[in-house]
N, C-alpha and C positions, 0 to 999 in steps of 0.2 A: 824914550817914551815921555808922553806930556803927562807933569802931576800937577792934577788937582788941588785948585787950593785947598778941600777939606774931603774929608768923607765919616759920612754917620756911622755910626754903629750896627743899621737898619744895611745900608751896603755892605761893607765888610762881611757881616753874617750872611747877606744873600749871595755876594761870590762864593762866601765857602759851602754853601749849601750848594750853588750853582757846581763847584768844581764834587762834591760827595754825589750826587745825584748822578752823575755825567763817567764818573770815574771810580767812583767809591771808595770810603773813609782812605784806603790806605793810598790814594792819588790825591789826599790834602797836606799842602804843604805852603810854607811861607808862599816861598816863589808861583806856584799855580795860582793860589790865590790874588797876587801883584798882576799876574799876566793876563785873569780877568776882569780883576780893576783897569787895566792898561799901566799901571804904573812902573814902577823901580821896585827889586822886591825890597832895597835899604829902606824906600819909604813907608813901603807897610808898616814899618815899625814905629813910626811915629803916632800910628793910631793903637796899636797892640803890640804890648812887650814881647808874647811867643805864641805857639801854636796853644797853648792850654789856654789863654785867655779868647783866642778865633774858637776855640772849641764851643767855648762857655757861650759866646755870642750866639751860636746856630741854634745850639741847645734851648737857648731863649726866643730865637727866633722863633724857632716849628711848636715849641709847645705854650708860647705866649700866644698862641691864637684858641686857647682851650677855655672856654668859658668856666670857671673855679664857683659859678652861684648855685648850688644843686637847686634840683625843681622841688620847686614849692607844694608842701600839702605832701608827700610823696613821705613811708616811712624812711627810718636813717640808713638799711640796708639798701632801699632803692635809689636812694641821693648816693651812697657812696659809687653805688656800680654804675650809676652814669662819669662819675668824674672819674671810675677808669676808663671807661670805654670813652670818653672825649679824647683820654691822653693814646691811646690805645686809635682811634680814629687822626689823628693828627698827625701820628709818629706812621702809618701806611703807607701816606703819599712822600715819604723819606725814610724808607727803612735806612739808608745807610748810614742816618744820624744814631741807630739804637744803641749801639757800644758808648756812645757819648752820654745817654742819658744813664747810662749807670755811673761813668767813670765821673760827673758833674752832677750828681746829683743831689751833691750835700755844698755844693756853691753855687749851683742854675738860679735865678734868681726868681724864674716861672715856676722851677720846682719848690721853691722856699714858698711861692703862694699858692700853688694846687696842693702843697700839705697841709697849711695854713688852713684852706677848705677845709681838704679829710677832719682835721681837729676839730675847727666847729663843729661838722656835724656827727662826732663822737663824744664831742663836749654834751651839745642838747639831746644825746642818747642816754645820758648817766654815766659816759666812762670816766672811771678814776684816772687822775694823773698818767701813775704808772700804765693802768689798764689801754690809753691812750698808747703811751708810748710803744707798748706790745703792738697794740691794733696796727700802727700806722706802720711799723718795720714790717711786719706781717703782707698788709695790703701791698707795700711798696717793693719787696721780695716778691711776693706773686706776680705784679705787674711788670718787673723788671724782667723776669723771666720766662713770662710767657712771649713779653715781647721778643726777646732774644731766642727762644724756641719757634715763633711764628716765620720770623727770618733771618736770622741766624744758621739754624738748625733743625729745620721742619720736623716734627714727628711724622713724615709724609711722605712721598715718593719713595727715591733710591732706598732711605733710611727704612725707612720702614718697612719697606717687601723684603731688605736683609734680613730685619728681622723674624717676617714671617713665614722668611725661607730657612731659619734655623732647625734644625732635625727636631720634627714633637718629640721621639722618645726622649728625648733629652732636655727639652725645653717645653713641655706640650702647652704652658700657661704663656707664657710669653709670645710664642706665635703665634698663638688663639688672637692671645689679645693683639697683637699687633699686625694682626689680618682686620679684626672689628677695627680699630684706629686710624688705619686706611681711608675708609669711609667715612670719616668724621672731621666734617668742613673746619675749618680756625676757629671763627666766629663761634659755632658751638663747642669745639674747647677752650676756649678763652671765659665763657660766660658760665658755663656749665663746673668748670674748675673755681671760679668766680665765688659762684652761689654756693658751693663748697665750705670754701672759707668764711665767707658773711653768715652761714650758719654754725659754723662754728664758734665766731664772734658772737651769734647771740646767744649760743647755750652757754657761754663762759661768763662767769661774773665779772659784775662791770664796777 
């Protein structure tokens, strides 16, 4: 196959986004991704040491389009839950990057500036240091996980009529609730779970 003389960082993360999308995470590999560049898969190596550093590029790829400026004028609970729901809006049209935004989340380099965001706007809310550091594991534990529950693991279909076919006398709370749960679109568990937490950040001292 004919190599290019170079290829950006901007290509490589969109073959491997192109092969995750097309195949899902567990069909990315060196060679898949060579095969969509057209190249050698020896050569991919000349732009990326292994598959964790292709990882790290997609990761930046899909969630560097998240705009990190919360809206202006808007209090600090309502800036934050936009800057989930940007990363929460960006990470839909590629679910099968979501495992990657956990396992890269402490070397993405998009992730290093959409927390940088969250900090600000807990910094000009009064949060102490510490109080910071709590908030943002918090926010970022909740968003890791809803995404991974939204698709991943639905609270929805198959999963959840199991549950609400569990025998009441023996479970009556559980497949109550997990009849009601049925009927409840992402979107408002995602936000609804959301508003949970940012009240509970603001009843906690900062």
């Amino acid at each position: 196959m004919p190599r290019p003389r170079s290829l950006t960082p901007h290509q490589l993360a969109t073959a491997a986004l192109t092969v995750i999308d097309r195949d899902g995470l567990p069909g990315l590999s060196m060679r898949a991704v060579a095969t969509e560049l057209g190249i050698a898969t020896m050569s991919l190596y000349r732009y990326v040491p292994d598959r964790q550093a292709l990882e790290r590029q997609v990761v930046d790829l899909v969630l560097g389009t998240v705009h990190t400026a919360p809206p202006p004028g808007e209090p600090w609970q309502r800036q934050l839950a936009q800057l989930l729901d940007r990363v929460r809006a960006a990470v839909a049209a590629h679910p099968g990057v979501v495992p990657l935004t956990v396992s890269h989340r402490h070397t993405s380099a998009a992730v290093q500036l959409w927390s940088e965001a969250v900090l600000r706007v807990l910094t000009a809310a009064g949060f102490t240091p510490r109080r910071r550091a709590l908030a943002l594991r918090a926010l970022l534990a909740y968003l890791t996980g809803a995404l991974q529950n939204e698709h991943l693991a639905p609270l929805s279909g198959e999963a959840t009529t199991a549950l609400a076919d569990l025998p009441p006398e023996a479970y009556p709370l559980l497949s109550r609730t997990a009849s009601e749960a049925a009927r409840v679109p992402a979107a408002e568990e995602f936000h609804a779970g959301l508003d949970l937490l940012l009240t509970g950040l603001s009843a906690a001292p900062r």
